[in-house]
C-alpha positions in Angstrom: 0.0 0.0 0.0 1.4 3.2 -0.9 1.2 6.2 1.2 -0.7 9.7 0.0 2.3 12.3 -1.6 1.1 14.7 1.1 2.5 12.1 3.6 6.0 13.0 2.8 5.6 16.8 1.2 4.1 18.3 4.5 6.6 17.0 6.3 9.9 18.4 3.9 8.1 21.6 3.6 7.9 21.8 7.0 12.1 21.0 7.8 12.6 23.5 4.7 10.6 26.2 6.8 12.8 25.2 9.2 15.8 25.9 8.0 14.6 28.8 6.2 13.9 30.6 9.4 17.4 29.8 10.7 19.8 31.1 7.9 21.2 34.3 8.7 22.0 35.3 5.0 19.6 36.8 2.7 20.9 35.0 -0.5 21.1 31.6 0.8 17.3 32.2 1.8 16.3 33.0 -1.6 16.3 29.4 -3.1 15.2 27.2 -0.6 12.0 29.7 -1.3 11.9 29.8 -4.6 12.0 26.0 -4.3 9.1 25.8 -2.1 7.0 28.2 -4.5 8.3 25.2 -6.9 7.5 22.4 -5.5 3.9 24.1 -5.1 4.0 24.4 -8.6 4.4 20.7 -9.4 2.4 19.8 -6.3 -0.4 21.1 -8.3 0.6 19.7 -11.3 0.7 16.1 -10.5 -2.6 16.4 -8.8 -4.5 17.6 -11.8 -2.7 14.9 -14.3 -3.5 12.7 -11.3 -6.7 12.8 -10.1 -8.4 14.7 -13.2 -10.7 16.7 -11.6 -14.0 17.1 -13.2 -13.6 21.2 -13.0 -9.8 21.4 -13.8 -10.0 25.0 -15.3 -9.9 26.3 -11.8 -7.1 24.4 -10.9 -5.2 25.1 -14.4 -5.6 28.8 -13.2 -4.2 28.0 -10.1 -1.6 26.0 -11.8 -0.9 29.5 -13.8 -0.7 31.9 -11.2 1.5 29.7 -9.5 4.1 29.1 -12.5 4.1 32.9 -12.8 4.9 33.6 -9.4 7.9 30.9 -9.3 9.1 32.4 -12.3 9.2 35.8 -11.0 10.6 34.1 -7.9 13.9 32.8 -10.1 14.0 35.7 -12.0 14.0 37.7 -8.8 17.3 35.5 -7.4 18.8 35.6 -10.9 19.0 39.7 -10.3 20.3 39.3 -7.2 23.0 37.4 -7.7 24.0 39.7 -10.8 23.6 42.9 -8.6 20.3 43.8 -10.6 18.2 46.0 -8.9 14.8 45.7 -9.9 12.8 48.3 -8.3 13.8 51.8 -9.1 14.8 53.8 -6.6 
């Protein structure tokens, strides 16, 4: 019998909030972010190839808004690490 996915993703997200909290630099924060607005991402993925929900364009919305936002996330670090500043000012 195999265990539900949420069985083993709410407990890493949880150690990678963790660990988040504890880091005292601002760049090393950044990804382990970005990779939880990832794994979000693909969280919501899997379930809609999964479970094929019988109203899926709300969750291909969701799906969406969620690719956008890790995008921008990467995008964001990507600056960063180049010395970009986005925001003027």
């Amino acid at each position: 019998m195999t265990q539900p996915a949420w069985k083993w993703f709410l407990p890493s997200a949880v150690v990678a909030a963790i660990v988040y909290g504890f880091l005292p630099v601002e760049l090393w924060k950044e990804p382990i972010y970005d990779a939880l607005v990832m794994s979000a991402f693909v969280g919501i993925w899997v379930g809609i190839a999964r479970y094929r929900p019988p109203a899926a364009n709300q969750w291909k919305l969701l799906l969406l808004a969620m690719g956008c936002t890790a995008a921008a996330e990467w995008i964001w670090l990507a600056n960063d690490i180049r010395g970009i500043n986005p925001l003027p000012g």
